[in-house]
ZABAZA-731469 format. One record per residue: x, y, z of N, C-alpha, C in turn. Coordinates in steps of 0.001 Angstrom, whole numbers, plus 500000, padded with zeros to 6 digits. Atoms other than C-alpha are relative to their C-alpha. Layout:
XYZXYZXYZ
...
! end
This chain:
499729498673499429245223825803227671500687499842501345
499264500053498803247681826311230430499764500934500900
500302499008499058246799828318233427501621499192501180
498909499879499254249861829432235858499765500753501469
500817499480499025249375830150239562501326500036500977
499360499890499111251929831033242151500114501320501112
500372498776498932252321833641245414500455501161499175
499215498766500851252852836994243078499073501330499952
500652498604500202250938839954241912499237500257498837
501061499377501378248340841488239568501103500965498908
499699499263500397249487843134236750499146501286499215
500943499701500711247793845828234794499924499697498582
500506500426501462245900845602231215501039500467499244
499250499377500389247746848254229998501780499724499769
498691500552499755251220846439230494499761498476499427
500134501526499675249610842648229946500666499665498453
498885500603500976251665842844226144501239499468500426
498662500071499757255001842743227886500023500149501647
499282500131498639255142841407231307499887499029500724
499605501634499209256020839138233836499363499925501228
500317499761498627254089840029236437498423498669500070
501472500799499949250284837493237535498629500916499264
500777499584500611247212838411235097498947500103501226
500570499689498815244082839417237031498982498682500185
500587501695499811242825835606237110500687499561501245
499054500423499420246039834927238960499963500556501873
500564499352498818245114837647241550499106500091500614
501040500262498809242043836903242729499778498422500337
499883501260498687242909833240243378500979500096500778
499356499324498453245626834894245588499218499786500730
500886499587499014243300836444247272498886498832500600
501106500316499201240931834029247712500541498762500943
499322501399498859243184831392249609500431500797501339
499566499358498511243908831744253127500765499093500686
499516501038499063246486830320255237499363499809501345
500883500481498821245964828487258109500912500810501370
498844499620498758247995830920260411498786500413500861
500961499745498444246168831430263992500882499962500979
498900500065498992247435830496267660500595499008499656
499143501056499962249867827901268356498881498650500536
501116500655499990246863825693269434499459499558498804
500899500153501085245166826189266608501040499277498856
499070500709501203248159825756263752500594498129500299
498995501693499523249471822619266100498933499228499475
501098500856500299245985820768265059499594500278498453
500212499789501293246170822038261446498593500723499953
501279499646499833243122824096261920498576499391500225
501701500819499957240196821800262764499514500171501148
500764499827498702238446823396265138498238500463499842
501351500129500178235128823795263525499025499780501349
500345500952499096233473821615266215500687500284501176
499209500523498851235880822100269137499809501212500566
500056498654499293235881825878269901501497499954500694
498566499624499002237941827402272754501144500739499881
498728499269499856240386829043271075499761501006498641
500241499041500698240429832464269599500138500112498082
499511500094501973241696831448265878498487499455499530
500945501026500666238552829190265642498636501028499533
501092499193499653236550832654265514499533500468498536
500209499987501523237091832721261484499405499074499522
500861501303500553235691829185260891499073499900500644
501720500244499358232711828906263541500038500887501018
500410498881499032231995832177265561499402499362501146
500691500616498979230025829682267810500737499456501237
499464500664499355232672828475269020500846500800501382
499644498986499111233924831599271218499163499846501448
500470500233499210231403830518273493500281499061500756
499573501215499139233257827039274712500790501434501000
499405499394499179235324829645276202499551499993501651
500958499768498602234580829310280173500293501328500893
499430498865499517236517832371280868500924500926499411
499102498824501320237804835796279068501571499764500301
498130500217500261241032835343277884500644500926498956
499201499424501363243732837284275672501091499355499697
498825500647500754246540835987273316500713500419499134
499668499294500722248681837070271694501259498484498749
499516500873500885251105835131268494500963500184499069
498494499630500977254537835085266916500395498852499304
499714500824500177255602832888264281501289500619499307
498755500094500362258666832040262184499681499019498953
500181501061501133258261830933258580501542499823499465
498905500487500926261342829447256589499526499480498672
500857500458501420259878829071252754501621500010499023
498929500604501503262352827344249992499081499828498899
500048500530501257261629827773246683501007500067498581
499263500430500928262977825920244037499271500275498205
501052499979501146262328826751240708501430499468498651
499713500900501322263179824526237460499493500872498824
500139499372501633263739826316234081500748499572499295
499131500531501098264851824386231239500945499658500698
499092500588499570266713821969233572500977501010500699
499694499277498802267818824649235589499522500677501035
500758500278498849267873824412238978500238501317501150
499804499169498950267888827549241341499284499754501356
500421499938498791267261827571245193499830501440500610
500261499431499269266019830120247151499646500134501575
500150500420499057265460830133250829500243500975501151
500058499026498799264489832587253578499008500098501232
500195500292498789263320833350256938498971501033500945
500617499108499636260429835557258046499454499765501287
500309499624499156259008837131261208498988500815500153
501075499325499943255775838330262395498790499972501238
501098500434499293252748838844264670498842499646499589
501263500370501174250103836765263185498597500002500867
501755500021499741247353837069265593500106500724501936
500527499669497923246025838870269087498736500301500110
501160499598500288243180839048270081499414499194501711
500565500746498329240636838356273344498393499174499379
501760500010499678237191836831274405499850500350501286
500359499260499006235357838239276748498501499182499880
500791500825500129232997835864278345498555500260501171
500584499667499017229769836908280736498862498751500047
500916500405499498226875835344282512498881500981499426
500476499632500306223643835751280640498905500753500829
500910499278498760221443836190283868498883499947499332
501132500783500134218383834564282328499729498977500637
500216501771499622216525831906283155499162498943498841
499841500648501228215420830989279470500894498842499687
498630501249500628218275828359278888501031500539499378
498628499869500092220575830380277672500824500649500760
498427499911499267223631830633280180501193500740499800
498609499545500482226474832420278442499847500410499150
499768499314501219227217834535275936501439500843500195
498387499991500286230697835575274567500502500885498712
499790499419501023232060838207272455501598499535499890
498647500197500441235693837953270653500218501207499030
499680498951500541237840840600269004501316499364499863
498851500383500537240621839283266822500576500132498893
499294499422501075243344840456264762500878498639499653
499479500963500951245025837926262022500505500555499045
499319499856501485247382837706259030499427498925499380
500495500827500880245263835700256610501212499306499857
499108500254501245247949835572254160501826500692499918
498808499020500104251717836929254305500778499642499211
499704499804501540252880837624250692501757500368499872
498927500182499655256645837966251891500594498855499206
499362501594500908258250835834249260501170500224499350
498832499718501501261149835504246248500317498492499608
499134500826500639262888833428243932500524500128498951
499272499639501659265118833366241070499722498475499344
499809500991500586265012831652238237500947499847498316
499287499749500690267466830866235557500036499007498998
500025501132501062268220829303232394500110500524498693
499846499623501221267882829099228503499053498995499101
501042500141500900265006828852226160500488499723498917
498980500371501528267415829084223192498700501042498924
500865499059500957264368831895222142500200501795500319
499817498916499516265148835546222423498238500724499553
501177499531500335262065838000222643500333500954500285
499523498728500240264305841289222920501100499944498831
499027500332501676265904840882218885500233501218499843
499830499040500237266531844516218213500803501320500968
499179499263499197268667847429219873499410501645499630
501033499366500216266665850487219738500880501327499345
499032499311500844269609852789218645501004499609499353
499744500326501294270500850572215857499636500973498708
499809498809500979271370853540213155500159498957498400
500112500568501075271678850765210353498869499746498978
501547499868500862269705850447207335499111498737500414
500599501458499489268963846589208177500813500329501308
499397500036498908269200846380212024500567498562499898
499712501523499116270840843601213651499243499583500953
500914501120499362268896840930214694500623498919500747
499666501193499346269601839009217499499208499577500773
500955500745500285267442836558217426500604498519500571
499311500805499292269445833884219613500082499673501509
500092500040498866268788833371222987501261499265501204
498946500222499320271712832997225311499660499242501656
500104500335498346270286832908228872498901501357500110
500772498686499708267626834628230695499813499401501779
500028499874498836267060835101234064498500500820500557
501386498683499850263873836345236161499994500119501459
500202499592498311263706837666240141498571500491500319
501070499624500003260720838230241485499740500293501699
499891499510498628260151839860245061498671500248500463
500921499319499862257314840278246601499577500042501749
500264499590498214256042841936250573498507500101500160
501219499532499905253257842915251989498997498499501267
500825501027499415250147840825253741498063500439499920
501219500390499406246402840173254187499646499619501127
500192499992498416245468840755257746498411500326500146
501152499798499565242149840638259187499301500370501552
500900499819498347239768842016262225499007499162499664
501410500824499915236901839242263182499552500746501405
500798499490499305234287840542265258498861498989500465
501348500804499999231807837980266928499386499890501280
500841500578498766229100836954269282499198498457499635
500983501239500641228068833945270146498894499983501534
500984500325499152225494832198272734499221498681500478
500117501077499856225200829090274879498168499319500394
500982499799499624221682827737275201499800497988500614
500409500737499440220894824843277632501424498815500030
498823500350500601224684823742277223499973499091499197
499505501080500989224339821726274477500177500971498315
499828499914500812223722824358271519501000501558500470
499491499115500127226056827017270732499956500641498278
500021499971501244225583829368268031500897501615500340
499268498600499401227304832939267016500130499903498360
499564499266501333227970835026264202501425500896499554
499003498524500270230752837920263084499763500286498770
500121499146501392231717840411261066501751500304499827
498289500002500276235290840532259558500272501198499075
499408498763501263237227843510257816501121499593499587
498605500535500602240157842682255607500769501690499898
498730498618500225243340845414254695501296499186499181
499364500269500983245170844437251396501028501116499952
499140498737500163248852845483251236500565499192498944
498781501179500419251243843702248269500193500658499212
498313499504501279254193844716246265500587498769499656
498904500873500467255933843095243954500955500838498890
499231500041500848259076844007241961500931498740499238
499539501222500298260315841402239182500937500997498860
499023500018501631263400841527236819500393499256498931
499451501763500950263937839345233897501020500882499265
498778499691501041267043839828232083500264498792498757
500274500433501555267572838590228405501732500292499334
498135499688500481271539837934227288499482499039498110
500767500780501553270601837073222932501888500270499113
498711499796500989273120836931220090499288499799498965
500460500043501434272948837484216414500872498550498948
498947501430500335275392834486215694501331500305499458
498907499749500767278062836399214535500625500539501019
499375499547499253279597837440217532499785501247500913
500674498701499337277366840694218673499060499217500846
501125500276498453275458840175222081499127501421500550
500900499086499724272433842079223188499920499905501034
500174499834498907271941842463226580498359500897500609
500672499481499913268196843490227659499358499748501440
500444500366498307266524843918231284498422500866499602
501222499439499931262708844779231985500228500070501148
500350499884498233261901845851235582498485500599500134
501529499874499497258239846047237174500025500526501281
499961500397498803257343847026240245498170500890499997
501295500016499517253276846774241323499923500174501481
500495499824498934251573848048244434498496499858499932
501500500422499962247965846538245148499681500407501651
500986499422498805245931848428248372498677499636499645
501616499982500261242366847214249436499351499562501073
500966500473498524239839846887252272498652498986499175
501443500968500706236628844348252314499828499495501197
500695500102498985234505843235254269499468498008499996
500909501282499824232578839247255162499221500021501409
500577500531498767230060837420257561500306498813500153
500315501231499489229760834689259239499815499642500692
500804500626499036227623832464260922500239498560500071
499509501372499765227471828928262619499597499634501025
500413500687498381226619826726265352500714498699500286
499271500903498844227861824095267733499008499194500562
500623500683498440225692821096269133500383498950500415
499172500934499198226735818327271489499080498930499717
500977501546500554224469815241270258500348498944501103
499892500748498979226130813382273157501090500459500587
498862499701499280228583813863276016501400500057499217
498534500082500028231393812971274093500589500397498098
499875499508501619230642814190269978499038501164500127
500821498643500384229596817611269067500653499883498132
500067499346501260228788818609265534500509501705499833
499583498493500337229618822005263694499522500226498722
500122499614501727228208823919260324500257502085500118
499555498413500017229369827272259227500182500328498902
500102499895501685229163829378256402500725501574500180
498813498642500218231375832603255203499484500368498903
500338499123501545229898835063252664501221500209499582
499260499158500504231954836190249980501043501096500499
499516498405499642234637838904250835499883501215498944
499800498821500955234028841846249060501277501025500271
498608499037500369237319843870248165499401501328500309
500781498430499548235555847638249594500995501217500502
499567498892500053237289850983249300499520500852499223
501440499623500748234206853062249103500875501868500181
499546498864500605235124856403247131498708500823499825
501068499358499839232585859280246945500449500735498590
499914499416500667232760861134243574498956501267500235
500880499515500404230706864176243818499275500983499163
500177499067500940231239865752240617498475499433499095
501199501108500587229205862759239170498898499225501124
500637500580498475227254861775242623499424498667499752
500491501583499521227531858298242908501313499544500580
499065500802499531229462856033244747501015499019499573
499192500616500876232528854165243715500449498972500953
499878500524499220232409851153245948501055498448499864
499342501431500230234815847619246517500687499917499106
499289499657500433237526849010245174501739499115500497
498231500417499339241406847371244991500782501148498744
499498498735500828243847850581243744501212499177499813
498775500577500241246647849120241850500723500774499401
499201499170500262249770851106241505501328499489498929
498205500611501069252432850198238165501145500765500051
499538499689500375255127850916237109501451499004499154
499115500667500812257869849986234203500799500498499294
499018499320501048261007850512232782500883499099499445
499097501119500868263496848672230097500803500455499175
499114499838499714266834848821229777500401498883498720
499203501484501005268907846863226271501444501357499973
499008499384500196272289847915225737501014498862499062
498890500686500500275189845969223166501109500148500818
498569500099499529277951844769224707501258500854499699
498859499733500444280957846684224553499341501746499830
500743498350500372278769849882223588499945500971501166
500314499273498668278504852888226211498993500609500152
501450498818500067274848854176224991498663499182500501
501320500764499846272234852132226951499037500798499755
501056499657500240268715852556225900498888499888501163
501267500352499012266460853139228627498738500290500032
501186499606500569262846853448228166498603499480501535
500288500193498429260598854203231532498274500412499743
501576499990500308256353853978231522499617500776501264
500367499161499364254616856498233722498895499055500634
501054500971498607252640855030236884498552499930499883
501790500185500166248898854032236593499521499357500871
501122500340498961246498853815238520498945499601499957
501394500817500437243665850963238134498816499691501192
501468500134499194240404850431240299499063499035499789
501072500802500436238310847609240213499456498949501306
501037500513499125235836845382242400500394498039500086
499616501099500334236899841860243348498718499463500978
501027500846499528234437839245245083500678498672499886
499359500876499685236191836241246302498982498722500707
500796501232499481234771832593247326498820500469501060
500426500628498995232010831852249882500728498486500208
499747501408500267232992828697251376498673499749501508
501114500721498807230705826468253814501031498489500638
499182501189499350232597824078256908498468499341500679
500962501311498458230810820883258670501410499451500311
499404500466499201232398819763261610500102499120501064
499856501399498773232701816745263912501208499963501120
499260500525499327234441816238267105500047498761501140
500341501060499122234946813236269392500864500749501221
499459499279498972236046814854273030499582498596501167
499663501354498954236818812208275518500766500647501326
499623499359498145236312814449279063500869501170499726
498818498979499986239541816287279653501126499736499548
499008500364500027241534813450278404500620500294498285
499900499261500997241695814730274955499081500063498733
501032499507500996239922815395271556500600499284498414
499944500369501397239514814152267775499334501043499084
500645499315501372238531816359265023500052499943498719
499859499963501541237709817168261712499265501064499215
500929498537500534236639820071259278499760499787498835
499929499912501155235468819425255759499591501292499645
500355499125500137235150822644253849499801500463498319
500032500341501290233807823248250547499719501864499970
500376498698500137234855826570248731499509500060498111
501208499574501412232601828354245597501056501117499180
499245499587501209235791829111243099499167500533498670
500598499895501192233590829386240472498984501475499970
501427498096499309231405832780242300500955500792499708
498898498672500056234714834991241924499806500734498511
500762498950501029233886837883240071500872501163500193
499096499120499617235920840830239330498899500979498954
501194499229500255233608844159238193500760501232499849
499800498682499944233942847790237753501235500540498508
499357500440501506236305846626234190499976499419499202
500608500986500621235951844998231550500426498329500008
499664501371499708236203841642232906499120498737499096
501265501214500758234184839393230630500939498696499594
499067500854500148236999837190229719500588499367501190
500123500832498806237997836627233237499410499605500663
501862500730499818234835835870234322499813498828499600
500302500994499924234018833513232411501097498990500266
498926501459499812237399831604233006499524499793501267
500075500559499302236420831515236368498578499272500017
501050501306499839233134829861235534500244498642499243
499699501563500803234539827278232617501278499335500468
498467501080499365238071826275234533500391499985501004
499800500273498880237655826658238031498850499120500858
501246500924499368235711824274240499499767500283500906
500301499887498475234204824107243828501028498876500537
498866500811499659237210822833245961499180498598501751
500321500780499211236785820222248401501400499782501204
499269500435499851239249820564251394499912499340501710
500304501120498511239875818373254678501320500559501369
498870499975498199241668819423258415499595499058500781
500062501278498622242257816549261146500962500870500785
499293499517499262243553817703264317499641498664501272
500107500965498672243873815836267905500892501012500905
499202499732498730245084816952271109499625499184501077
500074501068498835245615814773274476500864500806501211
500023498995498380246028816520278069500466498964500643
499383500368499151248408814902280523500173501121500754
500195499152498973247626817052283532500020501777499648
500266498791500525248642820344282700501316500381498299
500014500189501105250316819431279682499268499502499105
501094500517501079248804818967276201500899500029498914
499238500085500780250055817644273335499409499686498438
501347500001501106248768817835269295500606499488498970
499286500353501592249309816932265734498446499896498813
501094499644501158247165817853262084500743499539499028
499953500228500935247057817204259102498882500751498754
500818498974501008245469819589255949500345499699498700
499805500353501046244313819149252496499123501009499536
501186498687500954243185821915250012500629499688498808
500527500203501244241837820989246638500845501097498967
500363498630500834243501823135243712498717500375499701
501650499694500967240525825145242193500052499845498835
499669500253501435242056824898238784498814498404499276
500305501195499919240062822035237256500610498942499149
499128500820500971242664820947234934501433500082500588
498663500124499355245314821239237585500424498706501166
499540501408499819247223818406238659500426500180501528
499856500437498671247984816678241913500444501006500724
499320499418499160250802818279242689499634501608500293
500663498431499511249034821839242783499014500251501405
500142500077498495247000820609245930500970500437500935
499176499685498727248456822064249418499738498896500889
500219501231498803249153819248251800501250500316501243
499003499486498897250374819932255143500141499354501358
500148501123499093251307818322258384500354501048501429
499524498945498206251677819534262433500023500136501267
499797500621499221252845818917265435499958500995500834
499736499066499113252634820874268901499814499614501517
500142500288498647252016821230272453500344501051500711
499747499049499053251539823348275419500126500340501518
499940500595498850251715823624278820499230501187501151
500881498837499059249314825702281681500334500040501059
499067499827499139250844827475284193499042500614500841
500613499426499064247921828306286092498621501549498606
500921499244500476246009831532284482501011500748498865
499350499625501176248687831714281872500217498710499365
500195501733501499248990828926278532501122500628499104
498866499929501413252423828515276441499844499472499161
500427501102500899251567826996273524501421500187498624
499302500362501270254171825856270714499744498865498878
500320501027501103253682824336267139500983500015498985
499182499819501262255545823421264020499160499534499060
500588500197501175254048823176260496500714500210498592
499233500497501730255207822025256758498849499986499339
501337500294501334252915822236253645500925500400498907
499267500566501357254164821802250289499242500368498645
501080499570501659252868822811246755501229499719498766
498980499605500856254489822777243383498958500875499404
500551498951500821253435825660241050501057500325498510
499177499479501655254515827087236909499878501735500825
500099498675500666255380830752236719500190500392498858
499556499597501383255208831711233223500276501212500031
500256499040499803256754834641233295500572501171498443
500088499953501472256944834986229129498384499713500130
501609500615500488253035834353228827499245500097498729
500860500186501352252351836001225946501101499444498504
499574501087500887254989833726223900500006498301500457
500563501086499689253485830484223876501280498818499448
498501500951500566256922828850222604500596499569500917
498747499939498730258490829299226139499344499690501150
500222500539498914258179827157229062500048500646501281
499994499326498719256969828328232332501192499448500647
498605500453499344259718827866235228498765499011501075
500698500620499404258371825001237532500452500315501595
499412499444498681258550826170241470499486499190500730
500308500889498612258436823943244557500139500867501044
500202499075498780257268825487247513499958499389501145
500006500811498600258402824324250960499769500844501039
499846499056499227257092826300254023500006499399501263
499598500198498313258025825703257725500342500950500976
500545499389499005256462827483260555500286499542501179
500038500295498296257134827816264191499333500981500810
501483498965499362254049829420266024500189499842501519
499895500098498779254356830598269680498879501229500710
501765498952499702250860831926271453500336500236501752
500206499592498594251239833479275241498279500419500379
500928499257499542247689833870276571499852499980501424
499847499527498768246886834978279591497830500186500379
501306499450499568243307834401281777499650501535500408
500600498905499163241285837680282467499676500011501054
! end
């Protein structure tokens, strides 16, 4: 059995005979991956800050860590992705390659004096806005199956139609916008400076569109050509909610530990019915629509045939995962880290439809992933300078190497007193299938290489 996974879109049931769009398997391991976008700090070290604190991105992986903070700060974060993908269909090779812009993160801490004399010293709230995920994508892909799966012309007036049943070339575009952005909310609390612990509370805001076209050029062998186009275009809206908790302790001057854990996100867009008085809660509203287009060459009567918009509702539930964290910190002169993080693929649950079939795929063919961040940074006075490295596990459990994300990253910043420039660059790499024929098992997915390269630039500024 082949399972197909790339950045795209849900489609609905109601459409899943004839289309090209991601089944709803496909869409909630979207959802449940997260990039590693934060500050320029944070991305320059590939995210491993478990263990290290200090900087506002680290407030999604260990809330505890808002408390290294020694003084309120705000930040704000602009990057610059460049994503190439290549996609291979039947030995043909298309490129794609574009250039996005965005604010992926602002956000403060705000750090006070506890004014006890208990042992604990400090306490530290944070308030930070993030783009998980930004679903900003495309690619074409082109080629020839040598299988047609539009044979007929729908105002064929003959007694026997013509069958063309010959596959010429097909083509498929696929577009898709939108993002996964998040608010984290946390407190943490230093106690006798060695432990630090802290919690939050995070809200998500699901936006993604996708429109895809596949076009279909067939022949009957005798010299008549069919010409057929499908067009899609999906809109998925959805709020949800997580926790998370964690702590920080220093075991010796120069290594601190880290453990942290992240409930589930629940997908939540709580609806009130009160014809029927109950609640209609953890809701994602998905918006279709479809129309398809064949016409014969040479002919002037295209057939166009257009599906009326639907509107689906259903309950998603995405990973827990759990990080441990180690750092070696050597003074002021710089730092070693590391984050292992193990996520619970196999808990994703989709509800409120009849999901029993996707369900259990995600209990018999997905795994608990296993993935790894290294980071370092080294301080020459009031410069600092970094570099990471990141590894995430496919969840698939019959998916191959190259479906792992492996990524690499270099940065550095410089403190100008009660203001911090920080710049990073980052590469990660995937290959992925889109099948975007699925339900003819004759026809080869298109194979897509995914190259992305980031340039992250964080201004913060002491309070």
């Amino acid at each position: 059995m082949k399972h197909f996974f790339t950045i795209a879109m849900l489609f609905a049931a109601t459409l899943a005979s004839y289309s090209q769009s991601l089944n709803y398997q496909d869409l909630a391991l979207l959802f449940s991956e997260n990039n590693q976008n934060g500050s320029a700090r944070f991305t320059g070290m590939s995210g491993a800050f478990g263990a290290v604190g200090g900087d506002i991105s680290a407030i999604n992986i260990n809330p505890a860590g808002i408390a290294v903070y020694t003084t309120s700060a705000f930040s704000a974060t602009l990057n610059s992705r460049n994503t190439s993908n290549t996609a291979n269909y039947y030995n043909s090779i298309q490129t794609t390659e574009e250039q996005f812009f965005n604010l992926s993160q602002a956000g403060g801490v705000f750090v006070f004096d506890s004014g006890q004399d208990n042992g604990w010293t400090k306490v530290a709230v944070g308030v930070n806005f993030r783009v998980s995920k930004d679903f900003r994508d495309g690619f074409l892909a082109d080629g020839n199956s040598g299988i047609a799966t539009f044979t007929q012309y729908p105002l064929d007036n003959n007694t026997i139609p013509v069958d063309y049943h010959l596959g010429k070339e097909q083509q498929f575009s696929s577009r898709t916008t939108g993002d996964l952005s998040e608010i984290n909310i946390a407190f943490s609390a230093v106690h006798d400076h060695k432990l630090y612990i802290g919690g939050g509370f995070n809200t998500y805001d699901l936006n993604l569109s996708q429109s895809t076209l596949l076009t279909e050029y067939n022949t009957d062998g005798n010299g008549n050509n069919l010409n057929a186009t499908l067009y899609q275009e999906n809109n998925t809206t959805g709020t949800g909610i997580s926790l998370n908790a964690g702590f920080i302790y220093k075991l010796t001057q120069n290594f601190r530990m880290g453990l942290a854990y992240q409930t589930p996100t629940w997908f939540t867009e709580v609806l009130q019915d009160t014809n029927y008085g109950f609640d209609r809660n953890n809701q994602i509203d998905i918006d279709l629509f479809q129309g398809e287009t064949t016409y014969i060459e040479g002919d002037n009567r295209p057939y166009t045939e257009y599906n009326d918009r639907q509107l689906i509702a259903y309950r998603l539930k995405t990973p827990s995962k759990f990080t441990a964290s180690g750092a070696f910190v050597f003074g002021k002169k710089g730092l070693v880290s590391m984050d292992y993080t193990h996520k619970n693929f196999s808990g994703i649950k989709l509800t409120q439809q009849n999901f029993s079939q996707e369900n259990q795929f995600f209990q018999n063919e997905l795994r608990n992933t296993h993935n790894l961040t290294i980071g370092t940074e080294w301080r020459m006075d009031r410069l600092s300078i970094r570099g990471g490295y990141s590894y995430e596990q496919s969840p698939l459990k019959k998916g191959s190497n190259t479906e792992n994300i492996t990524g690499y990253s270099v940065g550095g910043g410089y403190h100008f007193g009660n203001t911090k420039l920080d710049l990073s660059f980052s590469n990660s790499n995937r290959d992925t299938a889109y099948n975007f024929y699925a339900q003819f098992n004759a026809i080869n997915a298109a194979k897509l290489t995914t190259d992305n390269k980031t340039i992250t630039a964080t201004l913060t500024f002491n309070l």
